[in-house]
C-alpha positions as CSV (number, residue, x, y, z in Angstrom):
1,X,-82.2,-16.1,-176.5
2,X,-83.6,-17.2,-179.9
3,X,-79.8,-17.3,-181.1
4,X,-78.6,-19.5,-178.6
5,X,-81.6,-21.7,-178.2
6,X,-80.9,-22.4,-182.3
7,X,-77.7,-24.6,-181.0
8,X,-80.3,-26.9,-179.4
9,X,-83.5,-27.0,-181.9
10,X,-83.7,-27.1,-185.6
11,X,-86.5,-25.1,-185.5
12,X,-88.3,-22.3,-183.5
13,X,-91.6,-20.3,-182.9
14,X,-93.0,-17.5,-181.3
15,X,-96.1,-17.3,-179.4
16,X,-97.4,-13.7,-178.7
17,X,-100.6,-11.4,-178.6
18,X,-100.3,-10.5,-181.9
19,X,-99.7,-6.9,-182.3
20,X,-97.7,-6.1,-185.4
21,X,-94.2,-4.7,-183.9
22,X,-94.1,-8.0,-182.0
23,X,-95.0,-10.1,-185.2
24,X,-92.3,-7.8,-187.1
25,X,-89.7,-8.4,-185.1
26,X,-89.9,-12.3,-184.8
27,X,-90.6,-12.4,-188.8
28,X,-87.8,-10.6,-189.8
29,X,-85.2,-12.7,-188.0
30,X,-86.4,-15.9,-189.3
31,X,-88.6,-17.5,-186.6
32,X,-92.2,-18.5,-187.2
33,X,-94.8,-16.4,-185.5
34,X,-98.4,-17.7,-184.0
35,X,-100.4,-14.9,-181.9
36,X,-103.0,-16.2,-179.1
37,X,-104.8,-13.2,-177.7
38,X,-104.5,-13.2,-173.9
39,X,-107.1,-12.1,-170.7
40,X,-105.7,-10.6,-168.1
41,X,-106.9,-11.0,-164.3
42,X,-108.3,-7.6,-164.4
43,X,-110.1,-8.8,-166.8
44,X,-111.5,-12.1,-165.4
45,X,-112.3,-9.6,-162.7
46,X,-114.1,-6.8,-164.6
47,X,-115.9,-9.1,-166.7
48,X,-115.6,-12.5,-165.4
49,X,-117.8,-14.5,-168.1
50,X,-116.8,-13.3,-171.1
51,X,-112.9,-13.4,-170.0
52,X,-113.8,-17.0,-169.1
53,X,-114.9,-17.5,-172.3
54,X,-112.1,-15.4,-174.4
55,X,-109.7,-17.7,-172.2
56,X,-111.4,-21.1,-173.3
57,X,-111.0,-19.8,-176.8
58,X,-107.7,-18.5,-176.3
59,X,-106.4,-22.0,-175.2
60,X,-107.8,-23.8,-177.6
61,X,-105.8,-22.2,-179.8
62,X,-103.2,-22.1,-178.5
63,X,-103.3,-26.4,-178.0
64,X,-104.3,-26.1,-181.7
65,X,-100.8,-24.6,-182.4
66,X,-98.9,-26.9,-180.2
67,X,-100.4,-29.6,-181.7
68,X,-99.4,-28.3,-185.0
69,X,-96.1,-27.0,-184.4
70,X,-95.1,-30.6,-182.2
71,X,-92.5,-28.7,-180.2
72,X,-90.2,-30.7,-178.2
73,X,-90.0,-28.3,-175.7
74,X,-92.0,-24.7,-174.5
75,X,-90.5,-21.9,-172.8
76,X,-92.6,-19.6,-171.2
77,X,-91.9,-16.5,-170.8
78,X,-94.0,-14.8,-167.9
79,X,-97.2,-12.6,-169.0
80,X,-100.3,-13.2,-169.8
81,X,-99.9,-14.3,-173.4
82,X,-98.0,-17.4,-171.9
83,X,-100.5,-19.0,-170.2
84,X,-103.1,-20.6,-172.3
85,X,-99.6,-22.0,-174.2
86,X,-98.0,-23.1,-171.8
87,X,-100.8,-24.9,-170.1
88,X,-101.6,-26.8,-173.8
89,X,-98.0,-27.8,-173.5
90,X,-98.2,-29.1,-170.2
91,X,-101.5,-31.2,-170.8
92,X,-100.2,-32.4,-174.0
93,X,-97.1,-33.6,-171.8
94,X,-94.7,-31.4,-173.5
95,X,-91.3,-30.3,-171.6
96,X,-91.9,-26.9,-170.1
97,X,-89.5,-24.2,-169.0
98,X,-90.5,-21.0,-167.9
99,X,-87.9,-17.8,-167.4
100,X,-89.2,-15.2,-164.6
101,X,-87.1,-11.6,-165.4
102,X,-88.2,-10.0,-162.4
103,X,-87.3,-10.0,-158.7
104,X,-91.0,-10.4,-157.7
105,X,-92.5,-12.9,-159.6
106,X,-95.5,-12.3,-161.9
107,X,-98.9,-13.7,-161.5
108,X,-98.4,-15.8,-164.5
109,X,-95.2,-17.4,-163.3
110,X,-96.7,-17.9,-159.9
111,X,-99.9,-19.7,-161.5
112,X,-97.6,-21.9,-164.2
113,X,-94.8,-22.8,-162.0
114,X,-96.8,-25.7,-160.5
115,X,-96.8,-27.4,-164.1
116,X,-93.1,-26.4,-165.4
117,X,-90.8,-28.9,-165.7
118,X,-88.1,-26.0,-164.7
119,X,-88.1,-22.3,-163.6
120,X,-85.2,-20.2,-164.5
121,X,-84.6,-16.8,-162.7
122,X,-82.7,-13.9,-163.3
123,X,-82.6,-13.2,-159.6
124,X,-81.5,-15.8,-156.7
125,X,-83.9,-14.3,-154.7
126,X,-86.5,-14.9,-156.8
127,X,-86.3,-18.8,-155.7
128,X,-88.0,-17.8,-152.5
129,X,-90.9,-16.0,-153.9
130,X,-91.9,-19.2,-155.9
131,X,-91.3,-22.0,-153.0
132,X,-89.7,-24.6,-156.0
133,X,-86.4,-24.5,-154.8
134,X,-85.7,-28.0,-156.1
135,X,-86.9,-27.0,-160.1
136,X,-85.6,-23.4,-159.9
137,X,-82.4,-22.5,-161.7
138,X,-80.8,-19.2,-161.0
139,X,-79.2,-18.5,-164.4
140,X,-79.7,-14.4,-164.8
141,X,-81.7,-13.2,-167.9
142,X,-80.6,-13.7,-171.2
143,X,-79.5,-10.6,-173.3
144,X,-79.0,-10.2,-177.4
145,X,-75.1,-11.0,-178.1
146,X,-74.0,-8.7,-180.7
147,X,-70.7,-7.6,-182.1
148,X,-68.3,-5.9,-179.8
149,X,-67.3,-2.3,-180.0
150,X,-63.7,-1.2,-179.6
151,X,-62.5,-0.1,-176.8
152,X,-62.7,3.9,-176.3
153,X,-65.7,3.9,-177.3
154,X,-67.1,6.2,-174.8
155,X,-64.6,9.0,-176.1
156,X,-67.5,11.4,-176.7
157,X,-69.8,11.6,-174.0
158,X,-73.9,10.1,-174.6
159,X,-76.9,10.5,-172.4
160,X,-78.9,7.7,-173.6
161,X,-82.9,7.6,-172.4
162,X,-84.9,4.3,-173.1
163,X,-88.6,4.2,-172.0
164,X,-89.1,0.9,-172.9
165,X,-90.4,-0.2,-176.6
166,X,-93.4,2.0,-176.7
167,X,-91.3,5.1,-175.1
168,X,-92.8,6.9,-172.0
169,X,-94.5,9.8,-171.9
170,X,-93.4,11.4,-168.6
171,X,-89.8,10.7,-169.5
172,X,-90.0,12.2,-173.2
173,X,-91.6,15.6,-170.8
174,X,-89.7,15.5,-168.1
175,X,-86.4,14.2,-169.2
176,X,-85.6,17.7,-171.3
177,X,-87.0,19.9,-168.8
178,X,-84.5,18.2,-166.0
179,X,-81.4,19.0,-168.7
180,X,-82.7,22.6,-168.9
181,X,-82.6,23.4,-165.3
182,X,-78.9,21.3,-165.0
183,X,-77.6,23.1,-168.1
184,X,-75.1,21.7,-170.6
185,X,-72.0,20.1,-168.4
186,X,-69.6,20.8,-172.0
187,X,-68.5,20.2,-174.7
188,X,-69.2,16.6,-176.6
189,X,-72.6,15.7,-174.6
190,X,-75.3,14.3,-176.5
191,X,-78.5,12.7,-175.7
192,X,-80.0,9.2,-177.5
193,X,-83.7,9.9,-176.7
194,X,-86.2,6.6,-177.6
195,X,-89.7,8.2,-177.5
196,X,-92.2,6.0,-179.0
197,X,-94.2,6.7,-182.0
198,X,-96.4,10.0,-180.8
199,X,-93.9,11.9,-179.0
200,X,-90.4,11.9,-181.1
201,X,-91.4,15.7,-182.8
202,X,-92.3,17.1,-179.8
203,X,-89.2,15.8,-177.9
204,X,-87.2,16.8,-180.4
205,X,-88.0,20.3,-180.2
206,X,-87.5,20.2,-176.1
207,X,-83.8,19.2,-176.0
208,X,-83.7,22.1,-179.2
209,X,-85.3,24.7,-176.9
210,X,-83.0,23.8,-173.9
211,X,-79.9,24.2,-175.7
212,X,-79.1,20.0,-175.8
213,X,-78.0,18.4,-179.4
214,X,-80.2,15.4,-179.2
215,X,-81.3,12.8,-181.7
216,X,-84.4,11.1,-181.0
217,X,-85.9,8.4,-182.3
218,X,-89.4,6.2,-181.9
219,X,-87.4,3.1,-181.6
220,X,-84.3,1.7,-181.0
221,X,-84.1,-2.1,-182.8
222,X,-80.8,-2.6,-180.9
223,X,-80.0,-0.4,-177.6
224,X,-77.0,-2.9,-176.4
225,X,-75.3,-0.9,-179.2
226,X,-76.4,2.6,-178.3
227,X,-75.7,1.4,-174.6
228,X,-72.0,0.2,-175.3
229,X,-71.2,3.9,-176.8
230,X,-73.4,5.6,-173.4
231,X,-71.9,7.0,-170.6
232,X,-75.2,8.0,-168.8
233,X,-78.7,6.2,-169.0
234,X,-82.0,7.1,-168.0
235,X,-84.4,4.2,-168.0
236,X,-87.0,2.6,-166.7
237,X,-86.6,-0.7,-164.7
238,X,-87.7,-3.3,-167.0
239,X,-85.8,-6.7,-166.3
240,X,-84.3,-6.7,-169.7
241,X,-83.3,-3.6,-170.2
242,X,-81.2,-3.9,-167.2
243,X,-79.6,-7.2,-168.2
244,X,-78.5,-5.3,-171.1
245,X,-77.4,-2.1,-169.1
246,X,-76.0,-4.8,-166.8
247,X,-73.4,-6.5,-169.7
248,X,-72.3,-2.7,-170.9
249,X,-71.4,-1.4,-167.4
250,X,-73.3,2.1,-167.5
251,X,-73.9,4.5,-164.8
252,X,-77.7,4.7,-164.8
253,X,-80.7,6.3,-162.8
254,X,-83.8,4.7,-163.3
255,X,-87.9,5.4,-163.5
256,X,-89.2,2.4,-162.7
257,X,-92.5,2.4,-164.3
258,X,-95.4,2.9,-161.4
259,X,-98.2,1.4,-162.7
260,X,-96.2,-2.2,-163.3
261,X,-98.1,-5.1,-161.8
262,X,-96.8,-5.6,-158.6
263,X,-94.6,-2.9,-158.3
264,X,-92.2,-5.4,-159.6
265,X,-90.3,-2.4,-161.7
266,X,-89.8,-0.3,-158.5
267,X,-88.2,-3.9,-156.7
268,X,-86.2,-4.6,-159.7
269,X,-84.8,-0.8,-159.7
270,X,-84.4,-1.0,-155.6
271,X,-82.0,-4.4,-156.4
272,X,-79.8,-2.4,-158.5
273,X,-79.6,0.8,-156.6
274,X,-78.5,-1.6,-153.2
275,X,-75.5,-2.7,-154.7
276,X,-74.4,0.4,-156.2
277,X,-75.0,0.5,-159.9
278,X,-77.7,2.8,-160.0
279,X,-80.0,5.8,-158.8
280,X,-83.5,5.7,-158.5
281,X,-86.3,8.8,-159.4
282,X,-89.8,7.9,-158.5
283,X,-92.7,9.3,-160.5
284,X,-95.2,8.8,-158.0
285,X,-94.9,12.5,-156.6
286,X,-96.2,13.8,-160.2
287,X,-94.3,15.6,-162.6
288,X,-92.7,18.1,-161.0
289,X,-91.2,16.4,-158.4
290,X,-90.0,14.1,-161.2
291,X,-88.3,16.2,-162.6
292,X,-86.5,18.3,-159.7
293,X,-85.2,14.4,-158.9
294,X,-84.3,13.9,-162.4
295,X,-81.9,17.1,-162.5
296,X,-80.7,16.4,-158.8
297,X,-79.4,13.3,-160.0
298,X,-78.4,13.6,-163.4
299,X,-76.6,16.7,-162.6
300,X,-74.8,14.7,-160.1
301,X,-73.6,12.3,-162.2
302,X,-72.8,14.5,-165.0
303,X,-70.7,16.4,-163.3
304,X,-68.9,13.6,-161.9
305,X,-66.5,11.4,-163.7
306,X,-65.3,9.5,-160.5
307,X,-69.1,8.6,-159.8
308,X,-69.8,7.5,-163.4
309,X,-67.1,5.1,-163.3
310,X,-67.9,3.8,-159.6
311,X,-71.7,3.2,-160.6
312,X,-70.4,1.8,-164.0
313,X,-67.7,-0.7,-162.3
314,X,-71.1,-1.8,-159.7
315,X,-73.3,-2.2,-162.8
316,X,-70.4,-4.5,-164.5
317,X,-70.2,-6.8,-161.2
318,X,-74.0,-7.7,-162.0
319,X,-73.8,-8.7,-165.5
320,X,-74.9,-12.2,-166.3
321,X,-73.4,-12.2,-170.1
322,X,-73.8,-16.5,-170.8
323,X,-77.4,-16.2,-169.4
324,X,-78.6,-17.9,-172.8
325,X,-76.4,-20.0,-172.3
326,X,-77.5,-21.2,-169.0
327,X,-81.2,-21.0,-170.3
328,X,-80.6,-23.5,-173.2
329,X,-78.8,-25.6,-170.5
330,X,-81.7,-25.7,-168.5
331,X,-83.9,-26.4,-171.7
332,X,-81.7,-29.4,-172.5
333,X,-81.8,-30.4,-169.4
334,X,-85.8,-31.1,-169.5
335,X,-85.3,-32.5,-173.0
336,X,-83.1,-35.2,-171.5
337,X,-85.0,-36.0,-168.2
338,X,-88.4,-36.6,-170.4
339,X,-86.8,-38.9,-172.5
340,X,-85.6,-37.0,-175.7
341,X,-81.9,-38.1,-176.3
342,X,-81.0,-36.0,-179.0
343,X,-81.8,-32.3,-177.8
344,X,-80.1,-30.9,-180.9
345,X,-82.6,-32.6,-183.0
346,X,-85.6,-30.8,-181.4
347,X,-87.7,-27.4,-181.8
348,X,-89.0,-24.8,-179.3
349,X,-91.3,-22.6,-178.8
């Protein structure tokens, strides 16, 4: 998103909560970072005077920074870190776009959309859920664009498991023990396991004891790549992620993640698995039922080319690849309408 919205703006920061992988990862490609700690509604809930206070400090800060910064437009996108930014923008009468990932739309996007110049959504349904059908934009959700990989290759066959930056715990367990009960399906399987930090030596010595070669790793700085070589994925349902799966075409079955606000990971999983692209395991029945779903369907598809390919051809229909594209369009668009003629000579944030 950063890459394309640098054809647009000469210059670009980051807002963010501040924890150090976030502020890593926007440092090390180039972009200026500025964390504003964020309160949740449980929080205003739970403790509803000292959150209100946290959230007065937390926007004046963050109207400190767009002062500072002088963006000529803010993109927001979703999550509680968003809001006290966006709302300086708005109130300082800056252009604001926001981009909602998920089918349902969060609490934050429901709350901003009111003062957005311009909502972009990944899903066309979404445009119901938010009532702004004359500001919403149905552009899909942007993905990183990196270098293509030749064709065949998918030659040797990869299991790829993503749970999400941080990993997940129930699919570092139960993700092993499933491929021990379905045995190895032959020669040239492998399995791409991102664990998080606290899990990756224990995991490791799971797919050891149940026979699987396995590399696995805390994090993954670019799964497109690991995607484009997988032929099976096990994943939760976060709204990027899938773009990304999306754009490769990969036979998946999902986790969605249960304790997501909303639910919204379970409806974004449920939108993919209607159309064809992908299976769904719940982990609501605890681990053992987890897992028995987990070898159900992964067996399945591992020992079916034919319903790889069909699932993979589904997920392929979905893809949304110029998403960015149509993003920065919508960005533009704003910069034009409040009276900035030269959207290339602009920044974001």
């Amino acid at each position: 998103m950063a890459e394309a919205l640098g054809e647009v703006a000469n210059r670009i920061g980051f807002v963010g909560k501040g924890s150090d992988l976030e502020r890593q990862e926007v440092l090390s490609r180039g972009y200026e970072y500025f964390a504003v700690p964020s309160v949740s509604t449980l929080d205003l809930r739970r403790r509803p005077v000292r959150s209100l206070g946290a959230a007065w400090r937390s926007y004046r800060e963050a109207r400190r920074i767009v002062r500072q910064f002088a963006p000529a437009a803010v993109i927001g996108l979703g999550g509680y870190a968003s809001v006290p930014t966006v709302m300086a923008a708005s109130r300082l009468r800056v252009p604001v776009t926001l981009l909602e990932q998920n089918v349902i739309p969060g609490r934050a996007t429901r709350w901003l959309s009111r003062r957005a110049d311009r909502v972009c959504v990944a899903f066309e349904e979404t445009r119901s859920s938010l009532g702004l059908a004359g500001s919403c934009r149905w552009t899909g959700n942007p993905v990183r664009q990196i270098a293509s990989i030749e064709q065949g290759r998918r030659a040797e066959h990869l299991l790829l498991v993503l749970g999400g930056s941080q990993g997940a715990r129930s699919l570092n367990v139960a993700v092993p023990e499933a491929l021990r009960r379905v045995g190895h399906p032959g020669p040239g399987w492998r399995v791409m396991h991102q664990s998080g930090e606290h899990d990756a030596a224990a995991v490791q010595a799971a797919y050891q004891a149940c026979g699987w070669e396995a590399s696995v790793e805390p994090f993954l700085k670019l799964p497109p790549r690991w995607l484009a070589q997988s032929e099976l994925v096990i994943s939760r349902a976060g709204a990027t992620t899938l773009a990304e799966i999306a754009c490769e075409g990969v036979a998946t079955v999902l986790v969605p993640y249960p304790h997501a606000t909303d639910d919204h990971q379970r409806a974004n999983a449920d939108w993919f698995v209607c159309r064809g692209a992908a299976r769904m395991v719940e982990e609501t029945g605890g681990r053992e039922m987890l897992v028995a779903g987990l070898a159900e369907e992964v067996g399945g598809l591992l020992g079916s080319r034919a319903r790889r390919q069909e699932m993979a051809c589904a997920m392929r229909t979905l893809a949304r690849s110029r998403a960015a594209d149509a993003v920065v369009g919508v960005v533009a668009e704003t910069l034009v309408s409040s009276g900035c003629d030269s959207p290339a000579d602009s920044q974001a944030a």
